[in-house]
C-alpha positions in Angstrom: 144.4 77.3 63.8 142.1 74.1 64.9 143.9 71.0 65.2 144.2 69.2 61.4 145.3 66.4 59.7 147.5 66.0 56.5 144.7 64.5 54.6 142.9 67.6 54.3 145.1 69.2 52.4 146.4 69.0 48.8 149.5 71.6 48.7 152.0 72.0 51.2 154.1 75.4 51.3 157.7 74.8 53.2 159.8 77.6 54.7 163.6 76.1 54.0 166.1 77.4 56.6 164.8 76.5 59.6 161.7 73.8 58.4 163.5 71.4 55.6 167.1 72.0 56.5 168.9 72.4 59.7 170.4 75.7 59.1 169.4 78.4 61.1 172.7 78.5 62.8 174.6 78.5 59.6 173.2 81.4 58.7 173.5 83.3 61.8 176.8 82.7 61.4 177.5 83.7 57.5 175.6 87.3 58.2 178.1 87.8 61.3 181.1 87.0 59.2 179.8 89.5 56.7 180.3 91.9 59.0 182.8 91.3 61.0 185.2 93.9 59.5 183.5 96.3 61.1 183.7 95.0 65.0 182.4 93.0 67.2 179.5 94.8 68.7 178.3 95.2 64.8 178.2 91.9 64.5 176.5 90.8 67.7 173.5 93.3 66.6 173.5 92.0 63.4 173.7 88.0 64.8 171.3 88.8 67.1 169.0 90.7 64.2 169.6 87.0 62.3 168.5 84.9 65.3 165.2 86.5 66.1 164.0 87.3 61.9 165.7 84.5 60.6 162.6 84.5 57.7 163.0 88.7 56.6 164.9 88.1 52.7 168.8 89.7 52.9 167.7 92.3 50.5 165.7 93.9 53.3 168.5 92.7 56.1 171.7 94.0 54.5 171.0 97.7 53.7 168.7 98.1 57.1 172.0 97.2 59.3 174.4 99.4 56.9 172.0 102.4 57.5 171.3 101.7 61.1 174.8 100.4 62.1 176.9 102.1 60.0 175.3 105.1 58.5 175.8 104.1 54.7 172.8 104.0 52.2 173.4 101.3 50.1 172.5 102.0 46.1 170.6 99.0 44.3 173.6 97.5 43.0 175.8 97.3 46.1 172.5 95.8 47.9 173.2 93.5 45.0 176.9 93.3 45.7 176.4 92.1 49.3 174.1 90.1 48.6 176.3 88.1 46.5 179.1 88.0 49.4 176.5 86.7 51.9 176.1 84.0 48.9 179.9 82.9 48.6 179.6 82.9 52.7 176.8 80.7 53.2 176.1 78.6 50.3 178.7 75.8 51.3 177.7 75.8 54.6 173.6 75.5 53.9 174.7 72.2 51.7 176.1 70.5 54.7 173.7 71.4 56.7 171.2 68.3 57.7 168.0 67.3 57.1 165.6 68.2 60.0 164.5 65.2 61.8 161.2 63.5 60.2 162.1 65.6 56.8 162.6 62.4 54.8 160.0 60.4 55.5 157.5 63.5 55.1 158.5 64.3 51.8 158.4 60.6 50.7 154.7 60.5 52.0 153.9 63.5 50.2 155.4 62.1 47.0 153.8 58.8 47.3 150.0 60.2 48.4 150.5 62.5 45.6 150.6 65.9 47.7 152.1 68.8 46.3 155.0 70.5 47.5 157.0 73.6 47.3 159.5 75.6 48.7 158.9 79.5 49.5 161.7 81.0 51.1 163.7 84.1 52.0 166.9 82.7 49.9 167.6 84.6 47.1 166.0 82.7 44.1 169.3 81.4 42.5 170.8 80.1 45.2 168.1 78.4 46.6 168.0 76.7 43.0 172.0 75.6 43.3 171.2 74.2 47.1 167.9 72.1 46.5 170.0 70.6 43.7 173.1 69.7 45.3 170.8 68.1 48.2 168.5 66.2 46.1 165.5 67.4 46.9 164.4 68.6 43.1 162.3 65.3 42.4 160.4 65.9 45.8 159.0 69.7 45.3 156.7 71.1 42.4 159.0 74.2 42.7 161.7 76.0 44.7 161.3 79.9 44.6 163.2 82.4 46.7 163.8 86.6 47.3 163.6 88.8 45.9 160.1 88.1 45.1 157.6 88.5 48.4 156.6 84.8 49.8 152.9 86.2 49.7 153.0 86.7 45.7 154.5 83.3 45.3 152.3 81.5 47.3 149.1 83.2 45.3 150.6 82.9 41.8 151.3 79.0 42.5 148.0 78.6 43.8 146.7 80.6 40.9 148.9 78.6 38.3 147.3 75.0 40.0 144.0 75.6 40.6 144.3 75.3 44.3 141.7 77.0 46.7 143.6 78.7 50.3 141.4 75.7 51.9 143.7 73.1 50.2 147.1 74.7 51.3 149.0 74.3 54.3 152.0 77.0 55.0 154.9 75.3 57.3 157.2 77.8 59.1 159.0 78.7 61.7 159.5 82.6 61.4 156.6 85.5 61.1 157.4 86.1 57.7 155.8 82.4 57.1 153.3 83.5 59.3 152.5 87.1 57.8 152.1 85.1 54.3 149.5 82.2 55.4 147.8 85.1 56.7 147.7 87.4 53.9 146.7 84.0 51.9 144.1 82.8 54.2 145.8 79.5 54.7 146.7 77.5 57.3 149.9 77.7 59.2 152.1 75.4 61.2 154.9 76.7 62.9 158.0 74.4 63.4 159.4 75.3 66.7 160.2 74.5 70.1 157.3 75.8 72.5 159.1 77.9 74.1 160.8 79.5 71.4 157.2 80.0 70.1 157.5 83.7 68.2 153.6 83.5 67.4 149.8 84.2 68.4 148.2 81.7 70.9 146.7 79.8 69.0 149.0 79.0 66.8 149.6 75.1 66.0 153.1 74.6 66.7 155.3 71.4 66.7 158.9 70.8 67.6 159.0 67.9 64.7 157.3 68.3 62.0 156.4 64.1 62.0 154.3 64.8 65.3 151.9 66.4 62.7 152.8 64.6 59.2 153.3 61.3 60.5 151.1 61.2 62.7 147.9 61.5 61.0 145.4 58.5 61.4 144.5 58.9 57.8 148.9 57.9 56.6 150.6 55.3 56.5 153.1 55.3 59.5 155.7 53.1 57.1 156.7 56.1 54.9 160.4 55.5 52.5 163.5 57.2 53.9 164.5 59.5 50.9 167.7 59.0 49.0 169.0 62.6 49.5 171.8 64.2 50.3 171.1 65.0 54.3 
C-alpha cells in the first residue's frame, strides 16, 4: 500500500487485541492456562500457536490443538464449551488491559472529524460486547462485532449497510487475518507492529504507533481530546 493520509478515508476498521488494547499477552496467557492440565509442552505449543496467529477466532484455535495435540475431535457443542472457559479466563484480564499508546487521541479525532469506526475482531461476539462496554469505548465505534462470524463478511455487510465504497475504508491490524480481510475487501491495510516483528508482504505500510500515521496527517489537527475511557 502507497503511503496515505487519514483524510482520505471515511471508515476505519480496527482489529482489537493487539491494535486498540494492549492485550496480546493477556491472551497468550489465558489460552495456555486453558491447557495447562494437560502439560507443559501442550501448552508451550499452544502459547507459541497464540503468539504467532494471535488474529485466527478460538473457534478455529481450540478444536485444531485438541485434534493435533491431543487426539480428541471436539463436537459443536464442546467447541462451544471451551470456548466459554477461554471466556471466564480471559475476559478479566482483557478489561485491565491498556489502551495502546496514541489510541485515545485517535479515536477522539475520529469522533470529532466525523469518521466512522468499528471494531472487527476475532473475540467471540458477546464478549467483545461485555469488554468494549466495561472500557468505555461504545460512544466511540459505529459497531463492535466479533467470531464466529468471518471478519471478511462483516467488513462487506457494514460497508454494504453504510454505503461505503472499499476506496473509503481503511483496515488496521496487526495479524494476517486483518490482512487476509483488507484483501479479500480490496481495502487498504495498516499493520500495527514493530518492523521487525513485521508478519507481512513488503510493501506493507506498517507502524509501531498507530499516531505516526493518524496523528500525523498534515490534513488533522495535532490538538486531538484525550478520551474519558477506561484505559
Amino acid at each position: 500500500m502507497p503511503s496515505t493520509y487519514l483524510s482520505q478515508y471515511d471508515c476505519i476498521f480496527f482489529d482489537f487485541d493487539g491494535v486498540i488494547v494492549d492485550s496480546v499477552d493477556a491472551k497468550i496467557s489465558a489460552f495456555g492456562t486453558l491447557y495447562d492440565a494437560f502439560g507443559p509442552r501442550v501448552r508451550q505449543v499452544v502459547e507459541d500457536y497464540q503468539r504467532k496467529v494471535p488474529g485466527e477466532t478460538r473457534y478455529d484455535k481450540i478444536p485444531r490443538f485438541h485434534r493435533d495435540l491431543l487426539g480428541i475431535s471436539l463436537s459443536q457443542d464442546e467447541i462451544s464449551d471451551w470456548c466459554n472457559k477461554l471466556s471466564t479466563i480471559v475476559l478479566d484480564q482483557v478489561v485491565k488491559s491498556p489502551l495502546l499508546p496514541d489510541v485515545a487521541q485517535i479515536l477522539a479525532l475520529l469522533l470529532r472529524q466525523e469518521i466512522q469506526a468499528h471494531i472487527i475482531s476475532g473475540t467471540p461476539h458477546d464478549e467483545l460486547q461485555i469488554i468494549v462496554e466495561r472500557k468505555g469505548l461504545n460512544p466511540f465505534f459505529k459497531s463492535a462485532r466479533g467470531a464466529p462470524e468471518k471478519k471478511h463478511n462483516i467488513a462487506r455487510d457494514i460497508m454494504t449497510g453504510y454505503d461505503l465504497t472499499p476506496a473509503q475504508c481503511l483496515f488496521v491490524g496487526d495479524a494476517m487475518t486483518d490482512y487476509d480481510c483488507a484483501n479479500l475487501c480490496h481495502i487498504d491495510f495498516l499493520d500495527r507492529a514493530a518492523e521487525e516483528m513485521n508478519p507481512f508482504p513488503q510493501g506493507t505500510q506498517v507502524v509501531d504507533r498507530l499516531g505516526t500515521f493518524f496523528l500525523a496527517d498534515k490534513h488533522q489537527s495535532m490538538g486531538a481530546a484525550s478520551l474519558a475511557v477506561n484505559s
